[in-house]
C-alpha positions in Angstrom: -5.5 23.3 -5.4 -2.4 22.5 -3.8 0.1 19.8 -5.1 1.9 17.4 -2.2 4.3 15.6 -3.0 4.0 11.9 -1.3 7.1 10.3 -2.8 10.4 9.4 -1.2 13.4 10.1 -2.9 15.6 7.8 -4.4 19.4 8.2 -3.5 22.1 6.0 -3.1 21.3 6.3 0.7 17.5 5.6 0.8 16.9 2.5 3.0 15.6 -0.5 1.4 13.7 -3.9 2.3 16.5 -6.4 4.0 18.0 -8.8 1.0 17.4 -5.7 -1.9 20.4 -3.4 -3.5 21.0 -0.3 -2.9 20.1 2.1 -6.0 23.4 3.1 -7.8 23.8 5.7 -10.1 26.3 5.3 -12.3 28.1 8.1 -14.5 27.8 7.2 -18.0 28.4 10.2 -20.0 29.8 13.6 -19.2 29.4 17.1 -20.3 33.5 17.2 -20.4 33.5 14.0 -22.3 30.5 14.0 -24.6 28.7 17.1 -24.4 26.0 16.2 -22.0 25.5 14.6 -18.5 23.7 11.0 -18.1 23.9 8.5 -15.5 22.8 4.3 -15.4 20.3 3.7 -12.7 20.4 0.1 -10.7 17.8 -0.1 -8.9 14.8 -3.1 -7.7 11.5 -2.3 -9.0 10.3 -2.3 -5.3 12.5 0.5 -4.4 11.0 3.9 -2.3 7.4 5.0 -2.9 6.2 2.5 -5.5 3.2 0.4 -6.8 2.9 -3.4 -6.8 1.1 -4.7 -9.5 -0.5 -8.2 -8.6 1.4 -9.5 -10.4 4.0 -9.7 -7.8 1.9 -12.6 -6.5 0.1 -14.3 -9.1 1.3 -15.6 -12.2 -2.0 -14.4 -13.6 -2.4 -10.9 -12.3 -1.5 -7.8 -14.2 1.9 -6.6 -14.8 2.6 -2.8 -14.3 2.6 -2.0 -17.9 -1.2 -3.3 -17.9 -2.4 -1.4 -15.7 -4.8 1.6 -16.9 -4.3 4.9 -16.0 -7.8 4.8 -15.2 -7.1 3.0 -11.7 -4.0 5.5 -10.7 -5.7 8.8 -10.4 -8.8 9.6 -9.0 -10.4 10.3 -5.6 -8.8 8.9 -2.2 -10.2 8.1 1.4 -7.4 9.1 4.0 -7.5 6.7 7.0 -5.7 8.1 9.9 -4.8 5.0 12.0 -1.9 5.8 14.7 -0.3 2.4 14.8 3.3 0.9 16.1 5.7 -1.7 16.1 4.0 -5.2 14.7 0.3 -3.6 15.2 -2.0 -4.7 12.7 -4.8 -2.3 11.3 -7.8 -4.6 11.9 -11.3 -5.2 11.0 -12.3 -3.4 13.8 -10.6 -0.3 13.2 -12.2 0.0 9.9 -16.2 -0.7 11.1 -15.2 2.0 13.9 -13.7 4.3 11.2 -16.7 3.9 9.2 -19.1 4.7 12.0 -17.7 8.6 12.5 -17.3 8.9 8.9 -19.8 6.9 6.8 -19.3 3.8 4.7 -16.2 2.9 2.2 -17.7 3.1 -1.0 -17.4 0.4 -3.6 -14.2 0.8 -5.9 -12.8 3.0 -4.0 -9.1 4.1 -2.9 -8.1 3.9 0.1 -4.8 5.5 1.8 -3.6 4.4 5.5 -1.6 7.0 7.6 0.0 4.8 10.3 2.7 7.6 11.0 5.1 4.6 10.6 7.0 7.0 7.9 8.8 8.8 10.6 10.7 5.8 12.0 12.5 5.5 8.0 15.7 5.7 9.1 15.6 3.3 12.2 16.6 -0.4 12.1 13.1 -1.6 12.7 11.8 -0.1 10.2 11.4 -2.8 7.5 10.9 -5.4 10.2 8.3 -4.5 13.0 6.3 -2.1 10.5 2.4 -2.3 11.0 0.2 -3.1 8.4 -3.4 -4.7 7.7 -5.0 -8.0 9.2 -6.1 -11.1 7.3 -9.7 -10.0 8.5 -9.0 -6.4 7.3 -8.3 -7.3 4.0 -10.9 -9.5 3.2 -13.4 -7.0 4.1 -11.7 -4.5 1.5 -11.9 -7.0 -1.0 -15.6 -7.4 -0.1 -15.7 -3.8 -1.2 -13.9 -4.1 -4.0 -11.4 -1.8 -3.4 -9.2 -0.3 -6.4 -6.2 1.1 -4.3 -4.7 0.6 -1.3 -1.9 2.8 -0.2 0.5 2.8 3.3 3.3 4.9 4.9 5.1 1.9 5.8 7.6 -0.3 3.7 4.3 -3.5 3.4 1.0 -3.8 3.5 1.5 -7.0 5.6 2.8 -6.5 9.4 6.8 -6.4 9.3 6.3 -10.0 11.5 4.3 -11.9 8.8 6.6 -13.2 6.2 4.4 -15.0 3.9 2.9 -12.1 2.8 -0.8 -12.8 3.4 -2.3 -9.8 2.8 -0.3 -9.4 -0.3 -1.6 -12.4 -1.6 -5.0 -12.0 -0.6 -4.6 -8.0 -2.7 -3.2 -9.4 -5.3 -5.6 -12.3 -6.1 -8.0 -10.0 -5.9 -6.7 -7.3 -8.7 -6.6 -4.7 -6.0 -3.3 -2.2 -6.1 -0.7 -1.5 -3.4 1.3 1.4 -2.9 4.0 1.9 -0.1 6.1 3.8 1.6 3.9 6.9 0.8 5.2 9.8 3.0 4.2 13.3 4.0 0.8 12.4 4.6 0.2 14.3 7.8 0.0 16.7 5.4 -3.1 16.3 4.1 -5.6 18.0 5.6 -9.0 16.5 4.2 -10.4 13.2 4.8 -10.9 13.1 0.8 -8.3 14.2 -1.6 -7.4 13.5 -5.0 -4.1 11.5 -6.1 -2.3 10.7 -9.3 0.5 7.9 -8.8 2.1 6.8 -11.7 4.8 4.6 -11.9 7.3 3.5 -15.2 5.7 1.7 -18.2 7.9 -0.9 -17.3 6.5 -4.5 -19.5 6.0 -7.6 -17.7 7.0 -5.8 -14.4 6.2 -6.9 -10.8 6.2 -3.3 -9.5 7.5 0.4 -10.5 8.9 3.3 -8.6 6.0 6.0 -8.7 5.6 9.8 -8.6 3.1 10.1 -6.1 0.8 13.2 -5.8 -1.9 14.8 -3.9 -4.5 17.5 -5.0 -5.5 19.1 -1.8 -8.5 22.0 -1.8 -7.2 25.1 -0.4 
Protein backbone atom coordinates (compact mmCIF):
# COMPACT_ATOMS: atom_id res chain seq x y z
CA UNK A 1 0.00 0.00 0.00
CA UNK A 2 1.10 3.31 -0.61
CA UNK A 3 0.69 6.29 1.98
CA UNK A 4 -0.49 9.95 0.34
CA UNK A 5 -0.44 12.49 2.14
CA UNK A 6 -3.66 14.88 1.55
CA UNK A 7 -2.88 17.63 4.07
CA UNK A 8 -1.81 21.15 3.55
CA UNK A 9 0.80 22.54 5.55
CA UNK A 10 0.46 24.93 8.08
CA UNK A 11 2.93 27.97 7.82
CA UNK A 12 2.79 31.34 8.68
CA UNK A 13 2.08 31.90 4.85
CA UNK A 14 -0.76 29.41 4.27
CA UNK A 15 -3.85 31.32 2.95
CA UNK A 16 -6.78 31.40 5.15
CA UNK A 17 -10.71 32.04 4.90
CA UNK A 18 -11.16 36.16 4.66
CA UNK A 19 -11.76 37.61 8.40
CA UNK A 20 -9.42 34.46 10.12
CA UNK A 21 -5.58 34.95 11.48
CA UNK A 22 -2.83 34.03 10.18
CA UNK A 23 -1.18 30.92 12.16
CA UNK A 24 1.88 32.36 14.21
CA UNK A 25 4.45 30.43 15.61
CA UNK A 26 5.89 31.87 18.38
CA UNK A 27 9.48 30.93 19.93
CA UNK A 28 8.98 30.05 23.35
CA UNK A 29 11.95 28.20 24.48
CA UNK A 30 15.35 27.70 22.97
CA UNK A 31 18.10 25.14 22.92
CA UNK A 32 20.56 28.18 23.85
CA UNK A 33 18.30 29.34 26.54
CA UNK A 34 16.77 26.16 28.10
CA UNK A 35 18.08 23.23 26.62
CA UNK A 36 15.45 22.45 24.06
CA UNK A 37 13.54 24.10 21.19
CA UNK A 38 9.49 24.80 21.47
CA UNK A 39 7.34 27.17 19.85
CA UNK A 40 3.39 28.58 20.76
CA UNK A 41 1.07 27.89 17.92
CA UNK A 42 -1.98 30.63 17.22
CA UNK A 43 -3.91 29.38 15.07
CA UNK A 44 -8.23 29.09 14.17
CA UNK A 45 -9.39 25.63 14.52
CA UNK A 46 -10.56 25.98 10.79
CA UNK A 47 -7.11 26.51 9.54
CA UNK A 48 -5.60 24.21 6.28
CA UNK A 49 -6.90 20.63 5.83
CA UNK A 50 -9.27 20.16 8.67
CA UNK A 51 -12.55 18.56 9.97
CA UNK A 52 -15.79 20.38 11.03
CA UNK A 53 -17.54 18.75 13.59
CA UNK A 54 -21.30 19.75 13.45
CA UNK A 55 -21.05 21.30 15.91
CA UNK A 56 -19.91 24.28 14.05
CA UNK A 57 -23.64 24.72 13.31
CA UNK A 58 -25.68 23.31 15.86
CA UNK A 59 -25.69 23.91 19.35
CA UNK A 60 -26.55 20.26 19.68
CA UNK A 61 -24.18 18.46 17.31
CA UNK A 62 -20.99 16.83 18.34
CA UNK A 63 -17.91 18.64 19.25
CA UNK A 64 -14.55 17.30 17.82
CA UNK A 65 -13.48 15.65 20.87
CA UNK A 66 -16.81 13.43 20.49
CA UNK A 67 -16.32 12.19 17.62
CA UNK A 68 -15.25 8.26 17.38
CA UNK A 69 -12.41 7.24 15.67
CA UNK A 70 -14.75 4.84 14.20
CA UNK A 71 -16.10 7.58 11.61
CA UNK A 72 -12.43 8.92 10.55
CA UNK A 73 -10.87 5.98 8.98
CA UNK A 74 -12.30 3.60 6.77
CA UNK A 75 -13.07 3.17 3.07
CA UNK A 76 -13.66 6.32 0.68
CA UNK A 77 -15.60 6.86 -2.78
CA UNK A 78 -13.39 9.41 -4.84
CA UNK A 79 -15.71 11.58 -6.99
CA UNK A 80 -13.89 13.22 -9.77
CA UNK A 81 -16.06 16.32 -10.55
CA UNK A 82 -14.02 19.07 -12.75
CA UNK A 83 -15.69 22.19 -11.49
CA UNK A 84 -14.82 26.19 -11.52
CA UNK A 85 -15.49 29.44 -10.22
CA UNK A 86 -19.04 29.56 -8.29
CA UNK A 87 -20.11 25.97 -10.01
CA UNK A 88 -22.05 23.98 -7.78
CA UNK A 89 -21.74 20.01 -7.76
CA UNK A 90 -25.40 19.19 -8.25
CA UNK A 91 -27.87 16.44 -7.91
CA UNK A 92 -27.42 15.72 -11.27
CA UNK A 93 -23.83 15.15 -11.32
CA UNK A 94 -24.16 12.63 -8.63
CA UNK A 95 -27.24 10.32 -10.34
CA UNK A 96 -24.85 10.58 -13.56
CA UNK A 97 -21.86 9.53 -11.46
CA UNK A 98 -23.78 6.80 -10.09
CA UNK A 99 -24.92 5.54 -13.40
CA UNK A 100 -21.00 4.62 -14.74
CA UNK A 101 -20.15 3.58 -11.39
CA UNK A 102 -22.97 2.01 -9.38
CA UNK A 103 -24.87 3.31 -6.34
CA UNK A 104 -23.44 5.35 -3.11
CA UNK A 105 -23.75 2.96 -0.50
CA UNK A 106 -25.36 3.82 2.72
CA UNK A 107 -22.82 5.25 5.47
CA UNK A 108 -20.55 5.78 3.32
CA UNK A 109 -17.55 8.46 2.75
CA UNK A 110 -17.42 10.32 0.15
CA UNK A 111 -14.36 12.59 -1.21
CA UNK A 112 -15.03 15.36 -4.15
CA UNK A 113 -12.02 16.19 -6.41
CA UNK A 114 -13.09 19.56 -8.01
CA UNK A 115 -9.30 20.39 -8.85
CA UNK A 116 -10.21 23.73 -7.11
CA UNK A 117 -6.89 22.96 -4.95
CA UNK A 118 -4.64 24.26 -7.67
CA UNK A 119 -6.05 27.87 -7.64
CA UNK A 120 -4.72 27.98 -3.47
CA UNK A 121 -2.76 30.78 -3.92
CA UNK A 122 -5.06 33.07 -6.05
CA UNK A 123 -7.36 35.77 -4.68
CA UNK A 124 -10.49 33.89 -5.60
CA UNK A 125 -9.83 31.23 -4.01
CA UNK A 126 -11.85 31.47 -0.77
CA UNK A 127 -14.54 33.38 -2.59
CA UNK A 128 -15.65 31.91 -6.02
CA UNK A 129 -14.72 28.24 -4.84
CA UNK A 130 -17.32 25.44 -6.03
CA UNK A 131 -18.98 23.33 -3.82
CA UNK A 132 -22.24 21.19 -3.39
CA UNK A 133 -26.07 22.26 -4.11
CA UNK A 134 -28.92 22.44 -1.69
CA UNK A 135 -30.34 19.46 -3.84
CA UNK A 136 -27.02 17.62 -3.64
CA UNK A 137 -26.82 17.56 -0.22
CA UNK A 138 -30.05 16.46 0.75
CA UNK A 139 -29.73 13.49 -1.45
CA UNK A 140 -26.38 12.58 0.63
CA UNK A 141 -28.24 12.93 3.69
CA UNK A 142 -30.86 10.53 2.18
CA UNK A 143 -27.95 8.14 2.13
CA UNK A 144 -26.77 8.77 5.14
CA UNK A 145 -23.57 9.68 4.46
CA UNK A 146 -20.68 9.58 7.25
CA UNK A 147 -18.01 11.82 5.54
CA UNK A 148 -17.83 14.29 3.12
CA UNK A 149 -14.53 15.59 1.99
CA UNK A 150 -13.49 18.61 -0.70
CA UNK A 151 -10.36 20.20 -2.34
CA UNK A 152 -11.80 23.53 -1.86
CA UNK A 153 -11.72 25.94 1.27
CA UNK A 154 -16.19 24.97 1.76
CA UNK A 155 -18.44 22.61 1.14
CA UNK A 156 -20.96 25.47 0.23
CA UNK A 157 -20.18 27.47 -3.22
CA UNK A 158 -17.64 30.49 -2.27
CA UNK A 159 -21.12 32.78 -3.34
CA UNK A 160 -23.48 31.34 -0.68
CA UNK A 161 -22.79 32.95 2.59
CA UNK A 162 -25.25 31.50 4.79
CA UNK A 163 -23.70 28.36 4.67
CA UNK A 164 -26.56 26.12 3.52
CA UNK A 165 -25.05 23.08 2.88
CA UNK A 166 -23.15 23.39 6.07
CA UNK A 167 -26.18 23.53 7.91
CA UNK A 168 -27.98 21.03 6.21
CA UNK A 169 -24.44 18.47 7.04
CA UNK A 170 -24.34 19.47 10.15
CA UNK A 171 -28.00 18.92 11.28
CA UNK A 172 -27.63 15.81 9.91
CA UNK A 173 -24.40 14.45 11.96
CA UNK A 174 -22.62 14.09 8.69
CA UNK A 175 -18.62 15.18 8.71
CA UNK A 176 -16.86 17.77 6.55
CA UNK A 177 -13.42 17.91 5.63
CA UNK A 178 -11.73 20.67 3.42
CA UNK A 179 -9.17 21.81 1.73
CA UNK A 180 -7.98 18.19 1.02
CA UNK A 181 -5.14 18.38 -1.55
CA UNK A 182 -3.16 16.07 -3.81
CA UNK A 183 -5.93 14.09 -4.73
CA UNK A 184 -5.16 13.79 -8.42
CA UNK A 185 -3.10 11.44 -6.96
CA UNK A 186 -5.11 8.84 -6.22
CA UNK A 187 -5.51 6.52 -8.68
CA UNK A 188 -8.62 4.24 -7.65
CA UNK A 189 -12.06 5.15 -7.49
CA UNK A 190 -12.01 3.51 -3.81
CA UNK A 191 -9.29 4.04 -1.32
CA UNK A 192 -8.90 3.96 2.15
CA UNK A 193 -8.28 7.16 4.52
CA UNK A 194 -7.44 7.91 8.04
CA UNK A 195 -8.05 11.74 9.00
CA UNK A 196 -7.64 12.61 12.39
CA UNK A 197 -7.66 15.82 13.83
CA UNK A 198 -6.64 17.15 17.67
CA UNK A 199 -8.64 15.91 20.66
CA UNK A 200 -9.55 19.29 21.06
CA UNK A 201 -12.87 19.40 23.96
CA UNK A 202 -15.90 21.28 23.05
CA UNK A 203 -14.21 22.25 19.65
CA UNK A 204 -16.05 23.45 16.52
CA UNK A 205 -13.36 21.98 14.22
CA UNK A 206 -9.52 20.67 14.25
CA UNK A 207 -6.62 20.76 11.92
CA UNK A 208 -6.23 17.11 10.61
CA UNK A 209 -3.54 14.74 9.26
CA UNK A 210 -5.08 13.54 6.38
CA UNK A 211 -4.04 10.15 4.70
CA UNK A 212 -4.64 7.83 1.86
CA UNK A 213 -3.96 4.08 1.60
CA UNK A 214 -3.68 3.46 -2.08
CA UNK A 215 -3.25 -0.34 -3.58
CA UNK A 216 -0.12 -0.59 -5.50
Amino acid sequence: MDHLDLTLTISKSIPNFPGSPSPQFIPWSTIEDDGYNLELLFLSTHTGTHLDAPYHFTKKGEKIHQIPLSRLTGEALLIKIKKTKDQEITKKDLLEFEQKNGKIKTFSSIIFFTHWQKNLNKKFYFTNNPGLSKSAANYLVSKKINLIGIDSPSIDVGTNKNFIVHKIFAKNNILIVENLSNLEKIPSLKFDFIILPLKLKDSTGSPVRAIAYCKK
